[in-house]
VOSEVO-793817 format. One line per 5 residues: number of its first residue (from 1); their letters; for each residue x, z, y of N, C-alpha, C. Coordinates in steps of 0.001 Angstrom, whole numbers. Atoms other than C-alpha are relative to their C-alpha. Layout:
N
NUM	A	X:Z:Y:X:Z:Y:X:Z:Y | ...
This chain:
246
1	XXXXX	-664:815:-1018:115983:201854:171521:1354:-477:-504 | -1077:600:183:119317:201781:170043:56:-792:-1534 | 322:899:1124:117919:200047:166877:-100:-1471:727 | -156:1414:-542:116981:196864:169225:987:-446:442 | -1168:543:-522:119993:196873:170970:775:-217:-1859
6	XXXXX	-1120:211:862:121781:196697:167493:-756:-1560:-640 | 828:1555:1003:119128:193631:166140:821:-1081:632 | -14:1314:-833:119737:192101:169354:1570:-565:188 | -1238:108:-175:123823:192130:168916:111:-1053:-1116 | -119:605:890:123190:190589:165216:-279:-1614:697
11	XXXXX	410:844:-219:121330:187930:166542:949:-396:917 | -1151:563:-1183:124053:186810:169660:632:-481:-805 | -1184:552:662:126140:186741:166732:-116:-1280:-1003 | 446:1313:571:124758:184437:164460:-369:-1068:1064 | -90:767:-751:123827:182388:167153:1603:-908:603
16	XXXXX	-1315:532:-575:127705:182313:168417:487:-527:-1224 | -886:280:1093:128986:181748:164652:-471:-1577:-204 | 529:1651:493:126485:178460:164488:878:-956:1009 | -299:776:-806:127527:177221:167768:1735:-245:-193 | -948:210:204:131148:177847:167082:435:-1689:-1193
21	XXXXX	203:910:934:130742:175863:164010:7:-1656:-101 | 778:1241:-714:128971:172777:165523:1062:-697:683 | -539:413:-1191:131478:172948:168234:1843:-1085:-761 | -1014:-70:1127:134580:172638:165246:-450:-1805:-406 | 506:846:1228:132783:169950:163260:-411:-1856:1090
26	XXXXX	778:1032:-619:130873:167640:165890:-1028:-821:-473 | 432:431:689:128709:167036:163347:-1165:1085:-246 | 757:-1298:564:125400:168628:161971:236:132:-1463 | -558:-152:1165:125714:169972:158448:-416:-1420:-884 | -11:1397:670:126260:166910:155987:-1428:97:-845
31	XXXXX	988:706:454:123076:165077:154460:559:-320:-1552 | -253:949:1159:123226:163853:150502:-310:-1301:733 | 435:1517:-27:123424:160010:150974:-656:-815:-780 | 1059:712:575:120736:157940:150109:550:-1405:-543 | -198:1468:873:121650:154890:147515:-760:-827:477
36	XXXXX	1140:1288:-58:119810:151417:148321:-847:336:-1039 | 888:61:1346:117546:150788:145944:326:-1123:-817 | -294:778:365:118626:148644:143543:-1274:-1064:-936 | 1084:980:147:116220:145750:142345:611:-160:-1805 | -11:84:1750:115434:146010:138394:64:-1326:-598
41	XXXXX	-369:1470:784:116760:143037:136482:-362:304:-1024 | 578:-151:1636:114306:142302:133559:1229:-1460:-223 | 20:1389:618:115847:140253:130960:-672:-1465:-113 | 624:1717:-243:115028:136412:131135:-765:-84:-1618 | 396:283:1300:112263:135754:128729:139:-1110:-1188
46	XXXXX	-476:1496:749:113155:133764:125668:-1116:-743:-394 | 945:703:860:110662:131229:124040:-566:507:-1308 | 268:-167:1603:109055:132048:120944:228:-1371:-970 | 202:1001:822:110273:130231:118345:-942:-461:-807 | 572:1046:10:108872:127454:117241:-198:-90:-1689
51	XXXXX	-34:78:1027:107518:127405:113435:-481:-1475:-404 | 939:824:562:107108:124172:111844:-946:-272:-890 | 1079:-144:1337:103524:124017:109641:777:-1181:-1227 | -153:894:1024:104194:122211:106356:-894:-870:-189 | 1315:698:-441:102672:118970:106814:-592:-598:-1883
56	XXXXX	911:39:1579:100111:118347:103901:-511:-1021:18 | 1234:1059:65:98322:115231:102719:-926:-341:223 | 995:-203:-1016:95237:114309:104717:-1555:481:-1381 | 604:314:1460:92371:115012:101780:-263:-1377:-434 | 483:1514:513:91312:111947:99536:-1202:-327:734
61	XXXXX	1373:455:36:88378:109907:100452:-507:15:-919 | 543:-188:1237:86234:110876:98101:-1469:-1599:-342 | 801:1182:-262:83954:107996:99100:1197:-1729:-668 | -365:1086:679:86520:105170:98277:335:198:-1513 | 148:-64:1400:86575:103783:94798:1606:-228:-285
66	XXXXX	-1416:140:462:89762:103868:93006:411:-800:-421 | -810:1272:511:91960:100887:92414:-126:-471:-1596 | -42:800:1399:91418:98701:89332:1368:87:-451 | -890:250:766:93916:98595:86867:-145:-1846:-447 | 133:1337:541:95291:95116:85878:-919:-389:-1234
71	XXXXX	594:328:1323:94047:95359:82454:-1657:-400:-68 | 965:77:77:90616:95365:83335:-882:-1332:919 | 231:590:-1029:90879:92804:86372:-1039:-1144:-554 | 688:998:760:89362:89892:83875:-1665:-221:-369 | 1439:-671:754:86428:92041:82470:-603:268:1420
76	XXXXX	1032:-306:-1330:85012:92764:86320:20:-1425:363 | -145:1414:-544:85864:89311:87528:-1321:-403:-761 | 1446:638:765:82887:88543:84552:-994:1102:98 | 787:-947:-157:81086:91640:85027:-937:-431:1017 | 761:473:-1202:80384:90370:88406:-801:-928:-132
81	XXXXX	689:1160:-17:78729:87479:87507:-982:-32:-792 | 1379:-324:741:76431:88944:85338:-1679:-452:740 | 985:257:-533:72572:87653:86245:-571:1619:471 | -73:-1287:73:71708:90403:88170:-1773:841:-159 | 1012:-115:378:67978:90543:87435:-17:705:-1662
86	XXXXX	-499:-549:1763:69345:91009:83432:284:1262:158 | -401:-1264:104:71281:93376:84241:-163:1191:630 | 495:-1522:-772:69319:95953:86051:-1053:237:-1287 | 1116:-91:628:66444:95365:83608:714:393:-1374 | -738:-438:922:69073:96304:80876:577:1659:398
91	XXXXX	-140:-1247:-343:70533:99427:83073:-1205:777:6 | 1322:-724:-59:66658:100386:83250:-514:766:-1281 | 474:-558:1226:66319:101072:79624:596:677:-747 | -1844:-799:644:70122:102450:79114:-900:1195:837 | 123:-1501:-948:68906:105217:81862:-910:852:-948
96	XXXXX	836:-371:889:65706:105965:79671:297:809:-1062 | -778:-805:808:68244:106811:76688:50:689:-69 | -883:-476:-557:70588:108632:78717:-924:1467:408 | 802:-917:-132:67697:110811:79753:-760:1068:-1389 | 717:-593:1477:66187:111269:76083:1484:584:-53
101	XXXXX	-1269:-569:1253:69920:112277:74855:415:1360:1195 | -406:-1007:-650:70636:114669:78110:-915:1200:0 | 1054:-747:650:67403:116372:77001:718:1113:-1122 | -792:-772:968:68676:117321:74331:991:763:-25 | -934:-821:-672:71659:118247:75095:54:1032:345
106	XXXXX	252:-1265:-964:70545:120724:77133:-73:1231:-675 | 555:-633:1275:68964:122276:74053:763:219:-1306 | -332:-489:1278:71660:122292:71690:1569:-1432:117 | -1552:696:-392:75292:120616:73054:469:-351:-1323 | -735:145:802:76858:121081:69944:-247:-852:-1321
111	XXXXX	591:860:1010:74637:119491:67610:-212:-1243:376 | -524:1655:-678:74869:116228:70144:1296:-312:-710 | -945:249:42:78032:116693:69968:476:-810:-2146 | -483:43:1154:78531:116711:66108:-894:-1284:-462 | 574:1400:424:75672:113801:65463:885:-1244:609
116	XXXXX	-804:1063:-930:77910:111675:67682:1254:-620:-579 | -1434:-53:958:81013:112624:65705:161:-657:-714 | -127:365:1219:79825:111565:62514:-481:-1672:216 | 279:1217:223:78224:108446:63584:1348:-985:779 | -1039:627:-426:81504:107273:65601:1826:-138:-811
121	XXXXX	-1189:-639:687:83905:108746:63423:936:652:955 | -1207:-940:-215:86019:111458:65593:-620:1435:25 | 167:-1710:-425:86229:114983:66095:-1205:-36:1128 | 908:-686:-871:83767:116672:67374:271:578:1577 | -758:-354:-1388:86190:118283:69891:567:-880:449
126	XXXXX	-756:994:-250:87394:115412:70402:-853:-761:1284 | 1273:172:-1268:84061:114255:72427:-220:795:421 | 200:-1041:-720:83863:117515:73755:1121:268:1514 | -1515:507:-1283:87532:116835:75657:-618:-992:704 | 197:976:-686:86286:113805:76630:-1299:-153:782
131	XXXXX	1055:-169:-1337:83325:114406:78399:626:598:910 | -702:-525:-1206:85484:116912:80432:714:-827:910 | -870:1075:-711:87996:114495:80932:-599:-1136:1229 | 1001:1316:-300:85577:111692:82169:-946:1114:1024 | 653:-338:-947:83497:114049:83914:-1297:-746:-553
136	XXXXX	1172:811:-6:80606:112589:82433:-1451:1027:-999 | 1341:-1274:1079:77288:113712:80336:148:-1069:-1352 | 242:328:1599:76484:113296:76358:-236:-1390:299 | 1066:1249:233:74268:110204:77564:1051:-1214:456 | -720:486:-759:77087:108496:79290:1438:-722:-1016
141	XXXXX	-906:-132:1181:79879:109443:76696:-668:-1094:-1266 | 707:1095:1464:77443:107865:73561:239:-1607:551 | -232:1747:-494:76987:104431:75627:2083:-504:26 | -1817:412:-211:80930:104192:76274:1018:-156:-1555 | -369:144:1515:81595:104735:72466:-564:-1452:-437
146	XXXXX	930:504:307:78913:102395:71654:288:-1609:-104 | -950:1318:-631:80405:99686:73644:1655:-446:-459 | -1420:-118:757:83751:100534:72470:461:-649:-1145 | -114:52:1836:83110:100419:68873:-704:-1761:403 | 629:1128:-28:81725:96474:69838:1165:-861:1009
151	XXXXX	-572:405:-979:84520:95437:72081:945:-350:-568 | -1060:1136:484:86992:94291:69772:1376:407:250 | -1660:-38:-335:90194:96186:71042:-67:-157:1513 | 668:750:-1679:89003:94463:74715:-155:728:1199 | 423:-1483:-918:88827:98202:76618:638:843:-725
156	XXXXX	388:-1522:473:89627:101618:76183:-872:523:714 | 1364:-993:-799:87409:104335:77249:433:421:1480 | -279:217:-1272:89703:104703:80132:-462:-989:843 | 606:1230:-1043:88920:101406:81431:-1567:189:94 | 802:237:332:85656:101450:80430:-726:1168:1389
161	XXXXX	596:-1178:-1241:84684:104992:82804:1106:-386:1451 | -244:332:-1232:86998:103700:85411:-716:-1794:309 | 1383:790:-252:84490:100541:85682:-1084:735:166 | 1604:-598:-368:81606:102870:85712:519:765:1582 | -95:-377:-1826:83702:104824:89394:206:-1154:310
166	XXXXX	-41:1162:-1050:84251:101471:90674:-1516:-625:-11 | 1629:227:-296:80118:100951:90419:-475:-1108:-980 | 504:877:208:79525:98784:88082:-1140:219:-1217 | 1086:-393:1014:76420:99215:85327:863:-730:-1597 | -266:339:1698:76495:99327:81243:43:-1541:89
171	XXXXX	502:2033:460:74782:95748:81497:1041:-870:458 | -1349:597:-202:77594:94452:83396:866:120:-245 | -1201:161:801:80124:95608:82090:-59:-375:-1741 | 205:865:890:78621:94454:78489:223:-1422:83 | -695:1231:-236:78556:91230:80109:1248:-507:-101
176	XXXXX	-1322:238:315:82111:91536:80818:548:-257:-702 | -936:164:877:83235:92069:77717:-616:-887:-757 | 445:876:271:81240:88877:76830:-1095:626:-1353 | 1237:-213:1185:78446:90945:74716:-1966:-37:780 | 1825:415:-623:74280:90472:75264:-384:1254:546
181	XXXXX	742:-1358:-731:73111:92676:77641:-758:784:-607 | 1482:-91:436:69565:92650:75877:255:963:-1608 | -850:-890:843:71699:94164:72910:520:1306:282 | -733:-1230:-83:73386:96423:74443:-1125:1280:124 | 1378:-1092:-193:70381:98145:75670:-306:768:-1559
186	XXXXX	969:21:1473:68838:97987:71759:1084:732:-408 | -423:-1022:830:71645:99825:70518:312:960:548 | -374:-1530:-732:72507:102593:73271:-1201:790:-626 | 886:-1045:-104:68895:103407:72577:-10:238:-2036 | -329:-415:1921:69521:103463:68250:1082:1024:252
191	XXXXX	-1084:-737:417:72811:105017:68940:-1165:2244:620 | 643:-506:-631:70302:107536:71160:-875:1259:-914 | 420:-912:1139:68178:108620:68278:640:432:-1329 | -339:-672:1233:70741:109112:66046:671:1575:987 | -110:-1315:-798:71917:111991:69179:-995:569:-182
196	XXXXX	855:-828:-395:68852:113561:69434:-862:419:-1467 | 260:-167:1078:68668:113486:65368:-1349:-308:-302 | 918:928:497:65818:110935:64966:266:-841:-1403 | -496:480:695:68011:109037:63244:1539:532:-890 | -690:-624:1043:70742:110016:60353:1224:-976:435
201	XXXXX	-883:477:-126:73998:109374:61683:911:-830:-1602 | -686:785:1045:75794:106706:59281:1674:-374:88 | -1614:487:-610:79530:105915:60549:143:-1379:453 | 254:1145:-403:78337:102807:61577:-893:-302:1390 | 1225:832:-1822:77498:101668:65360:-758:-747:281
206	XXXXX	1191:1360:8:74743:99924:66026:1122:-1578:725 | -305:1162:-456:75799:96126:66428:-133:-690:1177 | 607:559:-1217:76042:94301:69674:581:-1760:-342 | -355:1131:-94:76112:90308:69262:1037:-526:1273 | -981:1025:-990:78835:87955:71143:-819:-521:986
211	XXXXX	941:1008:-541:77125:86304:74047:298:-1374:-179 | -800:1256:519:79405:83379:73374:-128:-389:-1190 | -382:137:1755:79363:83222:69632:-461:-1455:-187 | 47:1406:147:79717:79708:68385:-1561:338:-1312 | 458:-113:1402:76840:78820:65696:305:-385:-956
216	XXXXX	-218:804:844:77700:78533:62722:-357:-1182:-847 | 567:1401:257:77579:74930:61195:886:-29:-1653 | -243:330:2007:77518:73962:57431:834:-1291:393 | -1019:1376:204:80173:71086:56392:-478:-664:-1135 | 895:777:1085:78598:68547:54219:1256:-705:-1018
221	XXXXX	-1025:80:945:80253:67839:51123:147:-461:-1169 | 554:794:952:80088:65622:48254:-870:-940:133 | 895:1156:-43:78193:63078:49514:518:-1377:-88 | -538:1357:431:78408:59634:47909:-496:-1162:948 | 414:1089:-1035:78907:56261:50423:-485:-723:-987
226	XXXXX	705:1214:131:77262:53147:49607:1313:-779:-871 | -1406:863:614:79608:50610:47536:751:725:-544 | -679:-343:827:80968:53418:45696:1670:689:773 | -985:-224:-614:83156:54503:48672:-359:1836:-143 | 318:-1590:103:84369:58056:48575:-628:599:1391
231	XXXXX	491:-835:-1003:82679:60887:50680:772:560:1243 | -729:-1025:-941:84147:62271:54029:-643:1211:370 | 804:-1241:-764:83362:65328:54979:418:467:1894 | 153:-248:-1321:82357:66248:58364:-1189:1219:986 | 444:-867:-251:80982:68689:60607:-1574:-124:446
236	XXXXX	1511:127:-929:77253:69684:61624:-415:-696:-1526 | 341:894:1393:76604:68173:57706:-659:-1358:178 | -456:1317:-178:77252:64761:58554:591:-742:-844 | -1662:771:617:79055:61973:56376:-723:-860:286 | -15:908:-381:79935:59200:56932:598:-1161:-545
241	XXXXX	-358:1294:1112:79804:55870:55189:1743:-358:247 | -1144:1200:565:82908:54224:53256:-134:-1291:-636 | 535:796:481:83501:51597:51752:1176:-51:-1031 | -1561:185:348:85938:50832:48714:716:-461:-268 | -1098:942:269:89139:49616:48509:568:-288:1389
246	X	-68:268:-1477:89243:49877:52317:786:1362:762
């Protein structure tokens, strides 16, 4: 009994110490204060800079033909006008060659190469560069010599393979350079078997005639006029009366 009475004295008292408290203050015991909330500021995004590509040349047309050189402007201007019945029936028998000598070829490069040498007179490596250069085959290379060695100074081999990318055939461009189509043919295919060692290279190119070539005409000469007049001489062996003392 006197245990409850002593609980029940604690308790009055804490009770009176709160209320005292309360009564002091006018307040209930203080709260932490709550901050707003403050609103997260992202950084402002920047742009990505901006790389410029390196601008590049569009590719070539491989389809257009490449600009003539002056030097040659003369020799197509007549190329073109070649009969063109001739000159297919002349490219028809160059191809034929071109085929016999790439044969070969196939079978033994170097010994093209060196029959070629001796009958044109250069290095061997020398036509070996120049097919690279040119981009071309044995059968292609021989005709372009061929023509060369008959042209008088009239081409180089530059001109000569930049006429073959601008499209134009052996026969026409023989034409061009004012030689016989019907020739040209006859010796691509001699120069042909001396590639494929039919024939015994000599240092001598087969011949291609002038298509122009004047004929030659005898001059008549010593012939006595009538009356004892002296002789003139004249062309086509012609003379023609004197008379003398006149």
């Amino acid at each position: 009994m006197k245990r409850i009475w002593i609980l029940a004295l604690v308790v009055v008292a804490l009770i009176w110490s709160v209320g005292i408290a309360y009564a002091q203050t006018g307040t209930a015991p203080e709260q932490t204060p709550v901050k707003p909330a403050t609103p997260e500021i992202k950084p402002e995004m920047q742009p990505a800079p901006q790389t410029t590509a390196p601008q590049t040349a569009p590719p070539p047309d491989v389809s257009a033909k490449p600009e003539m050189s002056p030097g040659v402007a003369p020799i197509v201007a007549k190329a073109k006008k070649a009969p063109p019945q001739e000159a297919e029936a002349t490219d028809k028998k160059i191809r034929e060659s071109v085929k016999t000598v790439e044969k070969e070829a196939a079978t033994g490069e170097p010994m093209v190469a060196s029959r070629l040498a001796a009958e044109f007179g250069v290095p061997a490596q020398s036509l070996i560069t120049e097919k690279t250069t040119y981009q071309s085959g044995w059968g292609e290379l021989m005709i372009a010599h061929t023509i060369f060695a008959n042209a008088n100074n009239a081409v180089t081999l530059d001109q000569l393979f930049e006429m073959r990318r601008n499209g134009l055939g052996w026969g026409q461009i023989g034409h061009g350079l004012d030689l016989k189509m019907a020739e040209v043919a006859s010796a691509v295919k001699a120069e042909s078997r001396v590639a494929t060692g039919l024939s015994k290279a000599d240092g001598k190119p087969a011949k291609i005639s002038s298509a122009t070539a004047k004929a030659e005409t005898k001059v008549g000469a010593g012939a006595a006029t009538k009356d004892g007049g002296v002789a003139t001489d004249v062309g086509l062996g012609g003379t023609v009366k004197g008379e003398a003392g006149k």
